[in-house]
Biopython code that builds the backbone (N, CA, C, O; Angstrom):
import numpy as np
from Bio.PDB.StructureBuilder import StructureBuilder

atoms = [
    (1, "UNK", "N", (144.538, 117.882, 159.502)),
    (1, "UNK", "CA", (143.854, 118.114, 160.753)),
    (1, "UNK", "C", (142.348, 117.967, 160.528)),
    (1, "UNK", "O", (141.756, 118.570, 159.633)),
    (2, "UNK", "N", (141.694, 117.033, 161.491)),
    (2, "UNK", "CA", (140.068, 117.015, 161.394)),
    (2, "UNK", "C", (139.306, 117.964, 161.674)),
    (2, "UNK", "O", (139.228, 118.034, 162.900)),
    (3, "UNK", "N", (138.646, 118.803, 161.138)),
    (3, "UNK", "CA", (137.445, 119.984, 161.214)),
    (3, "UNK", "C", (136.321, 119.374, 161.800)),
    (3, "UNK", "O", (135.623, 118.675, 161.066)),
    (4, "UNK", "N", (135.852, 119.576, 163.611)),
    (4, "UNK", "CA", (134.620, 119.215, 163.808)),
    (4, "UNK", "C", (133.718, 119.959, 163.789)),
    (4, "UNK", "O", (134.143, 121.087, 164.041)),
    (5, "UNK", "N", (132.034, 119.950, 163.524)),
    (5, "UNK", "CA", (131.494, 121.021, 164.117)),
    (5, "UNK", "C", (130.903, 120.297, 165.380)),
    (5, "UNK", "O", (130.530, 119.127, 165.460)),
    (6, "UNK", "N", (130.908, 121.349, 166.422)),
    (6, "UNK", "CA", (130.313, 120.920, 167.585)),
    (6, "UNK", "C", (129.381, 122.036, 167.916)),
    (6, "UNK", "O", (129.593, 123.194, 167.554)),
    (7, "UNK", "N", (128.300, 121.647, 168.643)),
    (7, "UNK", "CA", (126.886, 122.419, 169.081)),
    (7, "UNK", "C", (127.683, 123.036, 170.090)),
    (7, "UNK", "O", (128.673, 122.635, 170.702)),
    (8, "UNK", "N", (126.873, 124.363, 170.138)),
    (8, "UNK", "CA", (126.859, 125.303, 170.997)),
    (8, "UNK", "C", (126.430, 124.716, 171.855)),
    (8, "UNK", "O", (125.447, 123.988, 171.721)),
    (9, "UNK", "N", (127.263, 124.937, 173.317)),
    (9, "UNK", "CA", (127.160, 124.877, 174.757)),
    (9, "UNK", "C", (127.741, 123.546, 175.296)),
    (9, "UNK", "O", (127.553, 123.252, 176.476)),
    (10, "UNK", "N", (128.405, 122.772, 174.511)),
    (10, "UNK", "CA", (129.331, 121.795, 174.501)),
    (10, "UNK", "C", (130.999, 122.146, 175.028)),
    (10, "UNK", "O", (132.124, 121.669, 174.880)),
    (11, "UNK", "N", (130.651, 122.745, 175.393)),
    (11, "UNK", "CA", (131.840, 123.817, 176.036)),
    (11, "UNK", "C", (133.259, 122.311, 176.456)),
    (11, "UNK", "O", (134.351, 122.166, 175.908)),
    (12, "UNK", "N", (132.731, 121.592, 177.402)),
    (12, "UNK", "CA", (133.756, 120.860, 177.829)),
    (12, "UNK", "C", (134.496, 119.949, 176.687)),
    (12, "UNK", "O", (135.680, 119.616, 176.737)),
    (13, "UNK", "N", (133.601, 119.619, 175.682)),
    (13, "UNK", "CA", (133.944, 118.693, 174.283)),
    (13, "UNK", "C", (134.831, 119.767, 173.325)),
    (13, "UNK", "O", (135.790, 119.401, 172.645)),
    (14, "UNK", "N", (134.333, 121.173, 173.393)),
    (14, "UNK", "CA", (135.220, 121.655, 172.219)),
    (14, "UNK", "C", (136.333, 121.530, 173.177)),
    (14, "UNK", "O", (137.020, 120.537, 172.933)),
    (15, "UNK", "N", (136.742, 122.241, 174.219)),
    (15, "UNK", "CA", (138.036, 122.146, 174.959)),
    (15, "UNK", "C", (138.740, 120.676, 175.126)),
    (15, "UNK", "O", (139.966, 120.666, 175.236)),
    (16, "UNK", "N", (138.134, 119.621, 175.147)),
    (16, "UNK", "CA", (138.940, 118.466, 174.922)),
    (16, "UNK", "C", (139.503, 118.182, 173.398)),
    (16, "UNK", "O", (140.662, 117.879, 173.115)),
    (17, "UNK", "N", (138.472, 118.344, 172.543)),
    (17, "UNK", "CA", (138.874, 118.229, 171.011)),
    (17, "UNK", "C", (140.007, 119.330, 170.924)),
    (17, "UNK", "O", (141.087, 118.883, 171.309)),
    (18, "UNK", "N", (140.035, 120.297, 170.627)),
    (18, "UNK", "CA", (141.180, 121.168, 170.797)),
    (18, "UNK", "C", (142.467, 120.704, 171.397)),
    (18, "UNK", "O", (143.404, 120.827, 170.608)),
    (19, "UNK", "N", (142.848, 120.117, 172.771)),
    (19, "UNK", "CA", (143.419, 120.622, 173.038)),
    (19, "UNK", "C", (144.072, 118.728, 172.631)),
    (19, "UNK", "O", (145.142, 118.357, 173.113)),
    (20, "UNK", "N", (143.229, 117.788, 171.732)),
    (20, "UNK", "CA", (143.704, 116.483, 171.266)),
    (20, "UNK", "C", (144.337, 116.879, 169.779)),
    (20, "UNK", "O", (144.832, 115.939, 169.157)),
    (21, "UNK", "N", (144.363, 118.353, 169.083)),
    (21, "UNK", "CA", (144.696, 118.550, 167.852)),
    (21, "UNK", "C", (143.885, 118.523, 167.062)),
    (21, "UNK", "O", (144.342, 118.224, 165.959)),
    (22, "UNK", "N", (142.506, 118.753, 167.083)),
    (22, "UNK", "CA", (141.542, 118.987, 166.287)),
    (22, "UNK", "C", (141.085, 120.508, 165.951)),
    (22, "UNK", "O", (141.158, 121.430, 166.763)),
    (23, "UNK", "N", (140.587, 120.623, 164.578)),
    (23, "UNK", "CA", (140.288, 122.256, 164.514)),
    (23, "UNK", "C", (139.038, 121.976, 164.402)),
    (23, "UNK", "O", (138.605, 121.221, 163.532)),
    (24, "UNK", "N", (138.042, 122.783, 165.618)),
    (24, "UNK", "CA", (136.594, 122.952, 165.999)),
    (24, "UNK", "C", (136.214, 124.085, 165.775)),
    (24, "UNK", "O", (136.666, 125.140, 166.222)),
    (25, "UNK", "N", (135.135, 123.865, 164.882)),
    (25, "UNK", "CA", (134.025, 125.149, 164.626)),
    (25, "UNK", "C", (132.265, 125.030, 165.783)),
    (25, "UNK", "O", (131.444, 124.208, 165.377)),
    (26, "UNK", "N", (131.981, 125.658, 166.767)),
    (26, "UNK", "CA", (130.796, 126.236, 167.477)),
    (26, "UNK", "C", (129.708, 126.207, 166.503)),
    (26, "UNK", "O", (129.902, 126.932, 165.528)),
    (27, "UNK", "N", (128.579, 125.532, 166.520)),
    (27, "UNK", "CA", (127.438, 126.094, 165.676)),
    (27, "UNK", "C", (126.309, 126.098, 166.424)),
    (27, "UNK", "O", (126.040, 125.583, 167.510)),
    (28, "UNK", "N", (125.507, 126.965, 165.435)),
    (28, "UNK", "CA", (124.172, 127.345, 166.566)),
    (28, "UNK", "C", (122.864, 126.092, 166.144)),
    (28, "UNK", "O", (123.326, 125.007, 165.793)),
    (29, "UNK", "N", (121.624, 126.185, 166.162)),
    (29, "UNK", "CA", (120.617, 125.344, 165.823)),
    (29, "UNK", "C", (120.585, 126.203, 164.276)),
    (29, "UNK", "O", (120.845, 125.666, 163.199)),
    (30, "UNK", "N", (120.272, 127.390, 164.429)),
    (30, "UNK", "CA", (120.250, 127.916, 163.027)),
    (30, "UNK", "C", (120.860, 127.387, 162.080)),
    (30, "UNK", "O", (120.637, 126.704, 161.080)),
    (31, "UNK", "N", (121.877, 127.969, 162.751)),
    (31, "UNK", "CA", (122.907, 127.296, 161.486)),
    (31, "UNK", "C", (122.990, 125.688, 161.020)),
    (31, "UNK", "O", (123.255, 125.302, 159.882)),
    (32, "UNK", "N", (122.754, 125.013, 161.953)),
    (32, "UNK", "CA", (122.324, 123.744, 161.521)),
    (32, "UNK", "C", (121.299, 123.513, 160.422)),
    (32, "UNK", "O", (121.546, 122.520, 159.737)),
    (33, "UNK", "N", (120.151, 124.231, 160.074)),
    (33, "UNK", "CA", (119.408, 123.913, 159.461)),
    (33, "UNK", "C", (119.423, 124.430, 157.511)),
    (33, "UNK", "O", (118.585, 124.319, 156.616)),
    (34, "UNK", "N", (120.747, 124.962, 157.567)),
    (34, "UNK", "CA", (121.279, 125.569, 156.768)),
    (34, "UNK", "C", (121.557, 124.517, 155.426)),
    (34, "UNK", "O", (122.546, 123.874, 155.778)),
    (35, "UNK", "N", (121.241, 124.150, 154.370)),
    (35, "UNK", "CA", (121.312, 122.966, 153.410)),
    (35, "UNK", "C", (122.775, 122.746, 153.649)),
    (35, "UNK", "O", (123.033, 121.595, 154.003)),
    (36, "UNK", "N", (124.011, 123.727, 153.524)),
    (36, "UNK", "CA", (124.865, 123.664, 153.377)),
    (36, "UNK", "C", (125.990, 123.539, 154.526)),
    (36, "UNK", "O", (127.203, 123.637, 154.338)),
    (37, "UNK", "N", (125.300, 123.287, 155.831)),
    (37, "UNK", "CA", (125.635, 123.145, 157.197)),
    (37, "UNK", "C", (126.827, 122.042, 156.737)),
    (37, "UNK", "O", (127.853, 122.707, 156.590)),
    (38, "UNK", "N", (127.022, 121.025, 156.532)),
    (38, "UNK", "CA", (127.795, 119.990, 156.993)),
    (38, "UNK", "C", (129.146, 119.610, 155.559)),
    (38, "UNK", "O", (129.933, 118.681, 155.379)),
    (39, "UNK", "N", (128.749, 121.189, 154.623)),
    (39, "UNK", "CA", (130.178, 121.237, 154.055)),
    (39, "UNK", "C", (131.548, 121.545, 154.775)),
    (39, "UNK", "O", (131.690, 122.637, 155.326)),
    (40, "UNK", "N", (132.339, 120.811, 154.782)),
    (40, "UNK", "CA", (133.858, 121.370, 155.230)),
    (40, "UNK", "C", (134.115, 120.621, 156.582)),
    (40, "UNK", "O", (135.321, 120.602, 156.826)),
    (41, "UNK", "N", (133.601, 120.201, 157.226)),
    (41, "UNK", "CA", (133.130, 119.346, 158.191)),
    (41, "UNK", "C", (133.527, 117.455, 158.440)),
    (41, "UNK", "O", (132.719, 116.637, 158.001)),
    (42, "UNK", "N", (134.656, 117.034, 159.078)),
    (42, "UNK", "CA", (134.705, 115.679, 159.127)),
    (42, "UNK", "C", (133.772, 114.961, 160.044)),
    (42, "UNK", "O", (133.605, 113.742, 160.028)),
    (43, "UNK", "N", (133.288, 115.640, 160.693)),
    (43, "UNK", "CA", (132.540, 115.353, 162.050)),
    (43, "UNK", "C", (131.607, 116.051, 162.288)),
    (43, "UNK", "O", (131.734, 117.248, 162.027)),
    (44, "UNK", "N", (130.334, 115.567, 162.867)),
    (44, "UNK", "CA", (129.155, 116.569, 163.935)),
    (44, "UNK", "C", (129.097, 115.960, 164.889)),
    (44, "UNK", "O", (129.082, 114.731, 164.953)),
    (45, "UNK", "N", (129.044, 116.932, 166.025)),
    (45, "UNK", "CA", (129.089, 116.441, 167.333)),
    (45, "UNK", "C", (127.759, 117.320, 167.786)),
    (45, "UNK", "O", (127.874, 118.445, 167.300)),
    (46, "UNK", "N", (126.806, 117.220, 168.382)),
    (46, "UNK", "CA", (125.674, 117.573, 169.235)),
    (46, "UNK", "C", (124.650, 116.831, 169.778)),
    (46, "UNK", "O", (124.811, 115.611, 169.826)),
    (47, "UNK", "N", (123.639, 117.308, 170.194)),
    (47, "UNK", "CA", (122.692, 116.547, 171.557)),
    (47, "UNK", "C", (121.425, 116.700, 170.662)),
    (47, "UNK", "O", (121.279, 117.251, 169.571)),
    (48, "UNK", "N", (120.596, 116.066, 171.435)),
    (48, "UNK", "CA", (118.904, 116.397, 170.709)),
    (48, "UNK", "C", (118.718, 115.444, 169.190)),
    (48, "UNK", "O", (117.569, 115.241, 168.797)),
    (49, "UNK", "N", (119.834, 114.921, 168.433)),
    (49, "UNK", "CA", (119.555, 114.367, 167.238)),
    (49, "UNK", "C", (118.307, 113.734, 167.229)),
    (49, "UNK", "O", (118.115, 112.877, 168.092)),
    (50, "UNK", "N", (117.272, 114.028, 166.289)),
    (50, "UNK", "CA", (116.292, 113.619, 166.150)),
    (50, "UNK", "C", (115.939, 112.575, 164.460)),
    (50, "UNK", "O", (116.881, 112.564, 163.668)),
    (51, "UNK", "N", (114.907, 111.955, 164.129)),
    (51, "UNK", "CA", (114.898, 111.633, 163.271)),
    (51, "UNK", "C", (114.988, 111.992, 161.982)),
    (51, "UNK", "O", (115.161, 111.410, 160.911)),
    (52, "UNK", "N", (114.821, 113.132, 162.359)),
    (52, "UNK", "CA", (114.606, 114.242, 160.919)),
    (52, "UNK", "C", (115.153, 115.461, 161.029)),
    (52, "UNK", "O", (114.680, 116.595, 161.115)),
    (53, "UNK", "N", (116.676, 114.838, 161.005)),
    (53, "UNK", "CA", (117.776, 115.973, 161.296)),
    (53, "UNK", "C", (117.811, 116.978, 160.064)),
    (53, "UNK", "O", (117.630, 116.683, 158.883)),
    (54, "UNK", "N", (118.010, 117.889, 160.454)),
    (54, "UNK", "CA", (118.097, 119.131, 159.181)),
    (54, "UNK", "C", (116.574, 119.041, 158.565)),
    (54, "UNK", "O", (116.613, 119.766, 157.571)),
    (55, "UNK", "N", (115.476, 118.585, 158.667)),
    (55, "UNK", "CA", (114.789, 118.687, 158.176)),
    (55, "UNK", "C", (114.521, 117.272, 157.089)),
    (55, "UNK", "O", (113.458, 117.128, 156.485)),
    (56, "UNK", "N", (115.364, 116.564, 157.011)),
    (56, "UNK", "CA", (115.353, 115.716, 155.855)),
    (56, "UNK", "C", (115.167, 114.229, 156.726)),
    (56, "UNK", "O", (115.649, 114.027, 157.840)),
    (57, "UNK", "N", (114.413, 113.326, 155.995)),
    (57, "UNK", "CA", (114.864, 111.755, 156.534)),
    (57, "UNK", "C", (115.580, 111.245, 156.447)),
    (57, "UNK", "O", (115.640, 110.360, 157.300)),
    (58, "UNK", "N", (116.667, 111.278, 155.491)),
    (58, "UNK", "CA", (117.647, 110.689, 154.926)),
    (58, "UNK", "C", (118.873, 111.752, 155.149)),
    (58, "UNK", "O", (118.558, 112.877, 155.537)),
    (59, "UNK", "N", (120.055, 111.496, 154.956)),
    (59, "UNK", "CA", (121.069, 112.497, 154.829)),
    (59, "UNK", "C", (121.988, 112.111, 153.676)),
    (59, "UNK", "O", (122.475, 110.981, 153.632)),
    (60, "UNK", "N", (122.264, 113.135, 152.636)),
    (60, "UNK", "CA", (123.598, 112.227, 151.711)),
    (60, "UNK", "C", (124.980, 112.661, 152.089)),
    (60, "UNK", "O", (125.830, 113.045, 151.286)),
    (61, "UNK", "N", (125.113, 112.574, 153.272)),
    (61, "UNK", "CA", (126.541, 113.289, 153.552)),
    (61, "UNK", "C", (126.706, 112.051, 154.148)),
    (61, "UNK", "O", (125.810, 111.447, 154.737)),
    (62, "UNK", "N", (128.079, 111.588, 153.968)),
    (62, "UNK", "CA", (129.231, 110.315, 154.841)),
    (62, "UNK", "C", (128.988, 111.286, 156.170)),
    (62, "UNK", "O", (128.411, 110.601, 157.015)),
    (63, "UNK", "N", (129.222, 112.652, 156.664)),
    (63, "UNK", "CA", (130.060, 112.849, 157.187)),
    (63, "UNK", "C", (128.722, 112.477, 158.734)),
    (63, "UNK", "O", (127.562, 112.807, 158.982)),
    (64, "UNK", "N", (129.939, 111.526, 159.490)),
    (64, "UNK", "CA", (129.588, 110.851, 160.960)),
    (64, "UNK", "C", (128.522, 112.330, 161.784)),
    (64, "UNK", "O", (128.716, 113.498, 161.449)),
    (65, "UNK", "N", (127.926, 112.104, 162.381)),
    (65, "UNK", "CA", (126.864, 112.923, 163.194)),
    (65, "UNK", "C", (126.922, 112.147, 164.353)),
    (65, "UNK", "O", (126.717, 110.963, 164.089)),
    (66, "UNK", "N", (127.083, 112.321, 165.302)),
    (66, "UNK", "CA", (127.671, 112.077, 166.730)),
    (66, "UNK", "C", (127.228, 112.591, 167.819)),
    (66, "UNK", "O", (127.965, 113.375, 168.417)),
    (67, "UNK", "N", (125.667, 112.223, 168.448)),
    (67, "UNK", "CA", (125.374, 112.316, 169.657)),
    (67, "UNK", "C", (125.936, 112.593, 170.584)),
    (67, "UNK", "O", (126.859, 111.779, 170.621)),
    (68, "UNK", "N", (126.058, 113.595, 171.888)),
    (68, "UNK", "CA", (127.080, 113.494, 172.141)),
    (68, "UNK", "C", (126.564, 113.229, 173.805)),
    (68, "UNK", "O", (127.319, 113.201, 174.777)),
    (69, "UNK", "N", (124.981, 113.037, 173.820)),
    (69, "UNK", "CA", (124.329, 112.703, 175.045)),
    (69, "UNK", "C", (124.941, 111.852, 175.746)),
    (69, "UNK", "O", (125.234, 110.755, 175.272)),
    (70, "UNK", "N", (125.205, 112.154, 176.837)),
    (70, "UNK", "CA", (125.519, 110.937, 177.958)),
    (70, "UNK", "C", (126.899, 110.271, 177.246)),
    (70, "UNK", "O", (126.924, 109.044, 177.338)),
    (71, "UNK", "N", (128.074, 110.894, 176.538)),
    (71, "UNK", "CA", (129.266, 110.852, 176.338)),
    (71, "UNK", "C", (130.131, 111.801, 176.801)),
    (71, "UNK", "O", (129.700, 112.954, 176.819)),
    (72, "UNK", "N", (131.432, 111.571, 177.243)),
    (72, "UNK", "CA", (132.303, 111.876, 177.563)),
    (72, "UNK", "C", (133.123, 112.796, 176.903)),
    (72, "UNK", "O", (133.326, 112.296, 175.797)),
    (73, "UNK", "N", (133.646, 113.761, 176.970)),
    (73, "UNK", "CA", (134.554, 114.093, 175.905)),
    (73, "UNK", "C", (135.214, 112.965, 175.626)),
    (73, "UNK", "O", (134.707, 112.441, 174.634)),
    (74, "UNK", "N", (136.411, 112.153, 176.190)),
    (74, "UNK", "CA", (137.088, 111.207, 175.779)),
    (74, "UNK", "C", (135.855, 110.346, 174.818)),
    (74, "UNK", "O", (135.756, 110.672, 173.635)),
    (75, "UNK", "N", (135.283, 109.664, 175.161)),
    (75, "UNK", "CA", (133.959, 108.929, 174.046)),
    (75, "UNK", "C", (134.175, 110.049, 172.717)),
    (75, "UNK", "O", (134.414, 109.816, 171.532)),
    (76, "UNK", "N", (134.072, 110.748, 173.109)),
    (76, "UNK", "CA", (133.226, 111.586, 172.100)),
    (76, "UNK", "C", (134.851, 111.325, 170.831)),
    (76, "UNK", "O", (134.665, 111.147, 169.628)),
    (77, "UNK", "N", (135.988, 111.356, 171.327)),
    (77, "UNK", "CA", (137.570, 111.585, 170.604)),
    (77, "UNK", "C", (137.118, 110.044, 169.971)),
    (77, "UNK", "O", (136.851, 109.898, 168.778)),
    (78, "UNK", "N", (137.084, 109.078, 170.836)),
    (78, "UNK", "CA", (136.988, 107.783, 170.173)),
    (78, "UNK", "C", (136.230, 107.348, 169.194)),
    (78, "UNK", "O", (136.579, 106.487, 168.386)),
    (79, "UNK", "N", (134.734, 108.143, 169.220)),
    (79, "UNK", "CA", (133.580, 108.167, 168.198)),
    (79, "UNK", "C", (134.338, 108.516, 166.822)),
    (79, "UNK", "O", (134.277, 107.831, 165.800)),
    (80, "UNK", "N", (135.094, 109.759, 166.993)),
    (80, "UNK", "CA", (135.660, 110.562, 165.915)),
    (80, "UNK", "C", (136.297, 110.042, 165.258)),
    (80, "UNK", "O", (136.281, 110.331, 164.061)),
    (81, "UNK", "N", (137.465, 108.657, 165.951)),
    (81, "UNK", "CA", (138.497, 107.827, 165.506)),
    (81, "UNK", "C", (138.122, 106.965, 165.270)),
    (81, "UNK", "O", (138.901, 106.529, 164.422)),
    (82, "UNK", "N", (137.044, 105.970, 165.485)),
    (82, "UNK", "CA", (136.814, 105.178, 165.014)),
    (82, "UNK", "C", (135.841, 105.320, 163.763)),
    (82, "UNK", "O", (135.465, 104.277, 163.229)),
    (83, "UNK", "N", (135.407, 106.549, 163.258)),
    (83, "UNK", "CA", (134.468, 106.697, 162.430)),
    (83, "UNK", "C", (134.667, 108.064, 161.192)),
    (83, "UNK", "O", (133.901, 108.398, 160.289)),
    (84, "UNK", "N", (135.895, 108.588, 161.567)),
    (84, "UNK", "CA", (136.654, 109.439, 160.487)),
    (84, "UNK", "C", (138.128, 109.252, 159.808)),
    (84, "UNK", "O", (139.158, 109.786, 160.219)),
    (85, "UNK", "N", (138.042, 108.610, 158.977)),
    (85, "UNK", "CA", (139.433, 108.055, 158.128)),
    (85, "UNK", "C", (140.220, 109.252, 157.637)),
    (85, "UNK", "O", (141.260, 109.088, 157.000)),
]
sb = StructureBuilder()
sb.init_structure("model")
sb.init_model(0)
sb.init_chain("A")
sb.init_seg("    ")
for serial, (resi, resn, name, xyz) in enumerate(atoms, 1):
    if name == "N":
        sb.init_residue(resn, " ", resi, " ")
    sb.init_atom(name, np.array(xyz, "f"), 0.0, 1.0, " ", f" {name:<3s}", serial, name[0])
structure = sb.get_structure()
């Protein structure tokens, strides 16, 4: 089963991911900025991505980070599938 994290207040995306068979974890901005934020995690889903996410320019994590502005929940399932093996 895929572990997403999705941003707080994404309310309609965790309830679609869920209810497609995904196990979703809620995170706050805090917790985002956490070095260790994007262990355990196949997916990030949230809004606002900026250039210098977490603080860093670069990221060494595979794991997909997924805008979720002006997407759909459904978009958002397809992002996940086409970009988590």
């Amino acid at each position: 089963m895929k572990h997403i994290a999705v941003q707080e207040g994404l309310t309609p995306i965790v309830n679609y991911l869920i209810k497609s068979g995904y196990k979703v974890s809620e995170f706050s901005a805090r917790q985002k900025a956490s070095k260790d934020f994007l262990d355990g995690f196949d997916a990030v889903i949230m809004t606002g991505i900026d250039d210098n996410f977490m603080g860093m320019q670069t990221s060494n994590s595979n794991r997909p980070i997924i805008e979720a502005r002006g997407m759909t929940p459904e978009d958002i399932k397809a992002a996940i599938e086409q970009r988590v093996q």
